[in-house]
Backbone as a printed PyTorch tensor [residue, N CA C, xyz], in Angstrom:
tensor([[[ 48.5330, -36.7300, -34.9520],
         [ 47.3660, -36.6240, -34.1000],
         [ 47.4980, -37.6200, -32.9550]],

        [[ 46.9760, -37.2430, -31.7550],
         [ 47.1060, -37.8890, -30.5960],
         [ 45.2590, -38.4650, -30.0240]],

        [[ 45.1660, -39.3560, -29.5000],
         [ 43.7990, -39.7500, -28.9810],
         [ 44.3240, -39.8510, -27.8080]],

        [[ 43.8960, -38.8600, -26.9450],
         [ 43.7670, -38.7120, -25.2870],
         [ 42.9160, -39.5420, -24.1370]],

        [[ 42.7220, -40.5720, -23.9840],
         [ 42.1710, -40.9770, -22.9360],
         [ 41.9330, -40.1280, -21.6110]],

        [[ 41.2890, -39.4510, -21.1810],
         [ 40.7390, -38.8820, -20.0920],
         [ 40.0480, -39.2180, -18.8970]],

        [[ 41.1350, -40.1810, -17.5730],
         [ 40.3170, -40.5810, -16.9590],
         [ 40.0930, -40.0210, -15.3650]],

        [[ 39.0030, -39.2500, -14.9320],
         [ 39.1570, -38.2850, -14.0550],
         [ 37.9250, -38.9000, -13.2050]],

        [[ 38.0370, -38.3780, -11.8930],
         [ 36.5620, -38.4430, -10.4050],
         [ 35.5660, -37.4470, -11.1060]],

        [[ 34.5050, -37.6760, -10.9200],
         [ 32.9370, -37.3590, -11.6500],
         [ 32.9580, -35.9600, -11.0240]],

        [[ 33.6060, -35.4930,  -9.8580],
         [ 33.3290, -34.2950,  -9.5680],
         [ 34.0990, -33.2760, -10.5660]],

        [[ 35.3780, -33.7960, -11.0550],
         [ 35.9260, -32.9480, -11.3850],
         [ 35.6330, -32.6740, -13.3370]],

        [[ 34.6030, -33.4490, -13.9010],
         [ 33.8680, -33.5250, -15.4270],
         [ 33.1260, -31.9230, -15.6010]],

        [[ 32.9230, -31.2220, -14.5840],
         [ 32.5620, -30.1790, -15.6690],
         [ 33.5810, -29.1280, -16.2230]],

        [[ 34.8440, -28.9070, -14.7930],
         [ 35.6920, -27.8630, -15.1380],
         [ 36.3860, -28.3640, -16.0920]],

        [[ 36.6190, -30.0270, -16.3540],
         [ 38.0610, -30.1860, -16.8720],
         [ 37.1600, -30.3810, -18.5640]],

        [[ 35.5660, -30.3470, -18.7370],
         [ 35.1340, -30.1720, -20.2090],
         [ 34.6540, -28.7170, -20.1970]],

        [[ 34.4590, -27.9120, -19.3980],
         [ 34.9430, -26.8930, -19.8450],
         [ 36.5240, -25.7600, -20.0420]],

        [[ 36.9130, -26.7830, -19.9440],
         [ 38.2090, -26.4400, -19.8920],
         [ 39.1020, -26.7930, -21.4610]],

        [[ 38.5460, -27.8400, -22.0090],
         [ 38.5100, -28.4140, -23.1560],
         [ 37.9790, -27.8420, -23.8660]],

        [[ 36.8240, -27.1340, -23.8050],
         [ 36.0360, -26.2090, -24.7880],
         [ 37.0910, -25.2670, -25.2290]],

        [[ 37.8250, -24.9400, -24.1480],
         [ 38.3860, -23.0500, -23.9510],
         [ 39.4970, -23.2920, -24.7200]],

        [[ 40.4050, -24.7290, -24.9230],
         [ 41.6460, -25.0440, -25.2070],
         [ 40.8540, -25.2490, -26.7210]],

        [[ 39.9790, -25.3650, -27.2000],
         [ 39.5560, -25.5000, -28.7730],
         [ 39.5520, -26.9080, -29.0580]],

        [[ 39.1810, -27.9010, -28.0950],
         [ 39.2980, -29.1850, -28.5720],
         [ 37.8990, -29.6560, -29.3630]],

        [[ 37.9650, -29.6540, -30.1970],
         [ 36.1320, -30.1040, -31.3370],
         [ 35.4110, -31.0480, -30.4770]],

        [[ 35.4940, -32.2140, -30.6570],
         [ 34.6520, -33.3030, -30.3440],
         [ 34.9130, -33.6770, -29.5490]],

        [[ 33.8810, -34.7600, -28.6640],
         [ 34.7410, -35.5280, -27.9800],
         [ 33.8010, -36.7460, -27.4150]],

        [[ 33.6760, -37.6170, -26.8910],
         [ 33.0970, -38.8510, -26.2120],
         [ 33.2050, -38.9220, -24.9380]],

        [[ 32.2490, -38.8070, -24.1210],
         [ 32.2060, -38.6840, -22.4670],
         [ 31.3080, -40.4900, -21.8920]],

        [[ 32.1090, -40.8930, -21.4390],
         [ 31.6380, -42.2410, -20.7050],
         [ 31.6740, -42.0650, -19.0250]],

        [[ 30.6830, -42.8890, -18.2410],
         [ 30.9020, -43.0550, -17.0030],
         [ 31.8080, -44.6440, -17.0640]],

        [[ 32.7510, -44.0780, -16.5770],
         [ 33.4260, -46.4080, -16.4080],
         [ 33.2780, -46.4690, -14.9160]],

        [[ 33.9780, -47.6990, -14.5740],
         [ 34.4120, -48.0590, -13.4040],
         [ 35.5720, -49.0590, -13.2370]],

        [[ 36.4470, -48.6530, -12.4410],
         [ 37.8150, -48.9670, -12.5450],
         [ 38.4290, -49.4120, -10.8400]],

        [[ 39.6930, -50.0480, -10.6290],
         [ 40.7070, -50.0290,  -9.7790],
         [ 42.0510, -49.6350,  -9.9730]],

        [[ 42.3150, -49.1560,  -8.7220],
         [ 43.6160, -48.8210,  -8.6860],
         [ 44.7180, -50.0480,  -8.4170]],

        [[ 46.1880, -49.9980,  -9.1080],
         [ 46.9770, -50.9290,  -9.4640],
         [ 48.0270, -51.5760,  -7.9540]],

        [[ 47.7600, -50.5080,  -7.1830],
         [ 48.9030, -51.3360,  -6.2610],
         [ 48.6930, -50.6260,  -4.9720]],

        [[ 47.9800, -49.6980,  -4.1130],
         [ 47.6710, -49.2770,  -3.0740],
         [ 46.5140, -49.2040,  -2.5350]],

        [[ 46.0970, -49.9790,  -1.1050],
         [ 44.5040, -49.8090,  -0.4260],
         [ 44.8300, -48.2590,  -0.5200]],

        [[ 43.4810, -47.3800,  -0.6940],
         [ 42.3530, -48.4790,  -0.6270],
         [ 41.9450, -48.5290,  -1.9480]],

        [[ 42.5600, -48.1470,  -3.2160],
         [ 42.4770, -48.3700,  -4.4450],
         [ 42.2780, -49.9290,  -5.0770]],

        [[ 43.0100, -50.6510,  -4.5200],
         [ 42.7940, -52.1880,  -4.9220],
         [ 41.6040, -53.0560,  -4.1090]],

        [[ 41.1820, -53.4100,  -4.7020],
         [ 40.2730, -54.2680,  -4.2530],
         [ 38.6870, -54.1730,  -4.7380]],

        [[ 38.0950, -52.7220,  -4.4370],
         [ 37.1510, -52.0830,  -5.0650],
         [ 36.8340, -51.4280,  -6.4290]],

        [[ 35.8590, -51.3540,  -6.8180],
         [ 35.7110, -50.8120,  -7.6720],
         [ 35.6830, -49.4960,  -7.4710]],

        [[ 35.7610, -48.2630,  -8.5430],
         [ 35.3800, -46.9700,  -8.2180],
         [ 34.8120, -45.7780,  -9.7410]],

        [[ 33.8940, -45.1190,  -9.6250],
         [ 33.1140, -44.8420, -10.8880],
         [ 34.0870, -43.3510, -10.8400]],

        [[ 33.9780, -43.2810, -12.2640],
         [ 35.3290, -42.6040, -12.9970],
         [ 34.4090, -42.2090, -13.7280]],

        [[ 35.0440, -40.7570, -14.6260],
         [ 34.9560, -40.5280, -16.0130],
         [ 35.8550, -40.7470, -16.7950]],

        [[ 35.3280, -41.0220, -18.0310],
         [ 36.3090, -41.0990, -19.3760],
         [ 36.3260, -40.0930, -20.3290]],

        [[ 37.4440, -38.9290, -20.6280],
         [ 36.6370, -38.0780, -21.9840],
         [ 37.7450, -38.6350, -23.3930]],

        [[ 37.0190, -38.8130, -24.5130],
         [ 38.2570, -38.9620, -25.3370],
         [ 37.8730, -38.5090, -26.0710]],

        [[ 39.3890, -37.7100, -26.2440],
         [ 39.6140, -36.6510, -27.6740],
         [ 40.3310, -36.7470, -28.8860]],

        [[ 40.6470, -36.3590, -29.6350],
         [ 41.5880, -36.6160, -30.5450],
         [ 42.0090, -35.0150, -31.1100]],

        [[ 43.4090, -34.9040, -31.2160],
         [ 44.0910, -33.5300, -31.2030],
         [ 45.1780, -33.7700, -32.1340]],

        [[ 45.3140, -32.6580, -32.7710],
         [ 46.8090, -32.2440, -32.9020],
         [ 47.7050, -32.5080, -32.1060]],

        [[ 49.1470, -33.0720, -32.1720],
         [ 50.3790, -32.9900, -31.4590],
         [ 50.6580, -32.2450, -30.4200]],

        [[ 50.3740, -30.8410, -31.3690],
         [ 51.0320, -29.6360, -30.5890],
         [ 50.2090, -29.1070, -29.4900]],

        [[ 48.7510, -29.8060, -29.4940],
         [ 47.7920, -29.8190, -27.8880],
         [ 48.1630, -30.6520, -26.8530]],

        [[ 48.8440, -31.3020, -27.1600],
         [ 48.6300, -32.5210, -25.9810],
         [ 49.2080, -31.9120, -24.3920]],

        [[ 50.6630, -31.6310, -24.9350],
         [ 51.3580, -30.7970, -23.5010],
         [ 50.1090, -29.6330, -22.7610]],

        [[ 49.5880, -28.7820, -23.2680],
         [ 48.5020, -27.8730, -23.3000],
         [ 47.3350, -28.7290, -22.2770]],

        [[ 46.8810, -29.5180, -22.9010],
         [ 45.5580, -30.5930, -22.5820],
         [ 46.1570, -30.9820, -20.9080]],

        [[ 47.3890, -31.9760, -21.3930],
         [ 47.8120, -32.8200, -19.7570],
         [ 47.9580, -31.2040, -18.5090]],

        [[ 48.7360, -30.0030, -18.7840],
         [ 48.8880, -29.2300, -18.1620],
         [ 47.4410, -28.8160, -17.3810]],

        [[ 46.6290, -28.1130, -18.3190],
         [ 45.3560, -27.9340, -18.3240],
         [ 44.5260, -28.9450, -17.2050]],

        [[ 44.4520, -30.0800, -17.9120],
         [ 43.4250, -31.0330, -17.0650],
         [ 44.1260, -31.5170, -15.6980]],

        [[ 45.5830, -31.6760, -15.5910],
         [ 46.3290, -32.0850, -14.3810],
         [ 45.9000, -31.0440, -13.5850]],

        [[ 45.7640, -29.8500, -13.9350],
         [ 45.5130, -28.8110, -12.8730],
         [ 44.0250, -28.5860, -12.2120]],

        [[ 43.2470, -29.0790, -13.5570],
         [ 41.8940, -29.0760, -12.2940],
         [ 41.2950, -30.2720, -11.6830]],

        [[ 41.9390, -31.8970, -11.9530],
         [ 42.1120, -32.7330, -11.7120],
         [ 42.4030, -33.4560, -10.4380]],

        [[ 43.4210, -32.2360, -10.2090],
         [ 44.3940, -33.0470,  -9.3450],
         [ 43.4550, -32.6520,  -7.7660]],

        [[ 43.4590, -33.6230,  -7.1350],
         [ 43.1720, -33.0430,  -5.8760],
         [ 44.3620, -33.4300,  -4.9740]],

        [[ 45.0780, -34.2910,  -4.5320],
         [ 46.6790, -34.5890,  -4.6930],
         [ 46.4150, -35.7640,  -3.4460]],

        [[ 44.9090, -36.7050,  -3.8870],
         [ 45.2390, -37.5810,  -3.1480],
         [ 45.0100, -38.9610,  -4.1490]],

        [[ 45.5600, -40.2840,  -3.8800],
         [ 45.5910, -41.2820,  -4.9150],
         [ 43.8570, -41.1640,  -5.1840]],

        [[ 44.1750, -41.8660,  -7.0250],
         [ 42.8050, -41.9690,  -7.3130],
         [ 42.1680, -41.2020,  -8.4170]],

        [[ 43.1570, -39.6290,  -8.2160],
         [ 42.7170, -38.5850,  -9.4290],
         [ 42.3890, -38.8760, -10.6340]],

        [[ 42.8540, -39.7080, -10.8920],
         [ 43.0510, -40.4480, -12.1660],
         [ 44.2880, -40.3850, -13.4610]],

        [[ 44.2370, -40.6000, -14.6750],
         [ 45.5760, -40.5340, -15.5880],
         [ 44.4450, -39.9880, -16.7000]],

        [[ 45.9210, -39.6980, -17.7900],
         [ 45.4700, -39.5000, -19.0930],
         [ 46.6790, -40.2250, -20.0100]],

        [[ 46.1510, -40.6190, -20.9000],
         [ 47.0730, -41.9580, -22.0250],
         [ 46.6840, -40.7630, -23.3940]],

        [[ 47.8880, -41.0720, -23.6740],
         [ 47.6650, -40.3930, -25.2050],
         [ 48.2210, -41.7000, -25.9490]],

        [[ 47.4760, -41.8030, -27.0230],
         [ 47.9050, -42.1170, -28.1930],
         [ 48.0730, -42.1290, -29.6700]],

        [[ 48.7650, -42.6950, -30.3710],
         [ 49.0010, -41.9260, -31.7850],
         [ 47.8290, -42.2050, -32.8400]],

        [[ 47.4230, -41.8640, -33.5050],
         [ 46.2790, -41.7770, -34.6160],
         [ 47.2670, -41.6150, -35.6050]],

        [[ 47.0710, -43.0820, -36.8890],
         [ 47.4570, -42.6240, -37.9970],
         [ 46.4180, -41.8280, -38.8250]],

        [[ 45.0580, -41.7290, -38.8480],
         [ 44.4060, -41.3600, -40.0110],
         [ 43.0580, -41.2260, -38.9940]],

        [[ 42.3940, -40.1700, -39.4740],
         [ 40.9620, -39.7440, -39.3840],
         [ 40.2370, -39.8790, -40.1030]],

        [[ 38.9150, -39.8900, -40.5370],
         [ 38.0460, -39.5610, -41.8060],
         [ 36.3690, -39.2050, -41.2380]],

        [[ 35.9910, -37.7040, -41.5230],
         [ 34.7000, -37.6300, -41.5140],
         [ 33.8310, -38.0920, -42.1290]],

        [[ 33.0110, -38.6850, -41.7840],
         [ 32.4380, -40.1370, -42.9260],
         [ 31.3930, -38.8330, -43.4410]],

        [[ 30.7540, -38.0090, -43.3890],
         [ 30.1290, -37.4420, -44.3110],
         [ 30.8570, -36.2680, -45.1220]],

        [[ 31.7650, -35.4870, -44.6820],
         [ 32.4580, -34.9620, -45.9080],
         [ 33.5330, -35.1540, -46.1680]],

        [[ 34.2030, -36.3110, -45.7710],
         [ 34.8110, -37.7300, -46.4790],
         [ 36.2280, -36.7950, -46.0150]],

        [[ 36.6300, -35.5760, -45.5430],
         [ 37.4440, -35.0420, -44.7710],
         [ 38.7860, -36.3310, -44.2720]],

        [[ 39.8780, -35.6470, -44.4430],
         [ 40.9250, -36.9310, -43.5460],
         [ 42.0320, -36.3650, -42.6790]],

        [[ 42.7110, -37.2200, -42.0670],
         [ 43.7790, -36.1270, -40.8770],
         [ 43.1520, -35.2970, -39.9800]],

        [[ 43.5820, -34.5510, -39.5120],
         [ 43.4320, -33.4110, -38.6360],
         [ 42.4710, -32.6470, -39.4850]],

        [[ 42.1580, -32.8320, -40.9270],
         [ 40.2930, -31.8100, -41.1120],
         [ 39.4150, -32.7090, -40.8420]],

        [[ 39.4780, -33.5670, -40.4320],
         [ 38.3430, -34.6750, -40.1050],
         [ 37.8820, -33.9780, -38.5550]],

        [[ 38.6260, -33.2850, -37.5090],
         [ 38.8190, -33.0860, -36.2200],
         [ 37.9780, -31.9450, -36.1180]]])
């Protein structure tokens, strides 16, 4: 299992969670953050309000997910934002005590 960090411009939060719906992703956690960019004006210096979605998937979604969300994401100027995957050893639905990928 992979935990996806999802960090995208506020305009682009409805296509890329409905877009997530369509790909079968269950759950997920939607934050507003605010962030900078690492090494180019006008990204450095300022702050700038972002979304966050995080998911947690199967393996075999992730290529699917980055394809998917890069495409309605992208507007192809700095800033679009990234997505971080990372590995999940273990899940557990705390009410039907579910683990792994049936926890999802």
């Amino acid at each position: 299992m992979k935990q996806l960090r999802i960090i995208i411009q506020p305009s682009k939060i409805d296509g890329v969670m409905s877009a997530l719906r369509k790909a079968d992703v269950g759950g997920l956690t939607l934050s507003s953050i605010k962030g900078e960019g690492r090494a180019d004006p006008p990204l450095v210096g300022d702050t700038y309000s972002m979304e966050q979605i995080l998911v947690v998937v199967d393996d075999n979604k992730v290529k699917e997910i980055f394809d998917t969300v890069s495409g309605i994401a992208c507007t192809g100027k700095k800033g679009d934002g990234k997505i971080f995957a990372t590995d999940i050893v273990d899940a557990l639905d705390i009410c039907t005590k579910k683990t792994g990928s049936d926890a999802l």
